[in-house]
N, C-alpha and C positions, 0 to 999 in steps of 0.2 A: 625576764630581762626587761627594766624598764627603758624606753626610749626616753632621751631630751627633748623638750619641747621646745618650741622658738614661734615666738605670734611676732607675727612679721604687722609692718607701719598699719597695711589695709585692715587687716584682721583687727587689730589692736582698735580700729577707727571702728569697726563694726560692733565691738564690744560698747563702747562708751555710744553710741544712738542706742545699742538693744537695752540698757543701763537705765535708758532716759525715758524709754521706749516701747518697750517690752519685756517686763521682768522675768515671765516666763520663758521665753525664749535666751534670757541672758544665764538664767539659772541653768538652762538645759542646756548651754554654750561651753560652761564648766563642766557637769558631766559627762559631755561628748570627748572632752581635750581629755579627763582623768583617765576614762575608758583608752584613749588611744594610745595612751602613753604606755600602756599595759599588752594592749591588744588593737595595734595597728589595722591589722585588716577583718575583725569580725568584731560583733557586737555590739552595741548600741547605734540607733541612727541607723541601720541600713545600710554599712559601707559597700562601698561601689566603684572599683577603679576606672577612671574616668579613660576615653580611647585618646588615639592622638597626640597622646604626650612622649616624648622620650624618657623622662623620669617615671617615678613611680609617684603618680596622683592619684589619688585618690577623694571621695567626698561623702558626708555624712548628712542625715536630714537634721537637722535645727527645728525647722516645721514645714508645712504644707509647703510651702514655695521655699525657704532660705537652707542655704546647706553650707559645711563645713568646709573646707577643700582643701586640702593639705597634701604634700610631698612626703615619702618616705625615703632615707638615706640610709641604708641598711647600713653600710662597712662603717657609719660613724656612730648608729644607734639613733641618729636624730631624724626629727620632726618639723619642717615646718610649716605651721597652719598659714595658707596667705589671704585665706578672708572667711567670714563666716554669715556674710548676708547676699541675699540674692542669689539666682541662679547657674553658677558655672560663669561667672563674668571675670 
């Protein structure tokens, strides 16, 4: 079952810096989203439910310090990523 994906304002803003920025990090930005949308909680990146949340957070590594971090909505199928740079902010 694949999940929908949703890159919400921040995320969307972290893509166009990694774009401008860090092509490698932008290219592994897309593999991370393809892999989740497939397989939400295992698989590339290192997923890692994040504590402290009411919903279902989760986040992926991008690289050494930036990570993915995204919400899962199980009953709708969706996904949404809310930022992809920096650490848990």
């Amino acid at each position: 079952m694949t999940y929908k994906i949703l890159i919400l304002k921040k995320a969307d803003d972290d893509l166009a810096w990694f774009r401008k920025s860090d092509k490698q990090s932008y290219i592994k930005c897309f593999d991370l989203v393809h892999d989740t949308a497939e397989f939400p909680r295992e698989g590339l990146g290192k997923p890692e439910r994040l504590k402290y949340f009411e919903e279902e957070v989760w986040s992926r590594r991008v690289n050494d310090f930036d990570r993915m971090v995204y919400t899962i909505y199980e009953e709708e199928k969706e996904i949404d990523v809310s930022s992809f740079k920096g650490h848990y902010q």
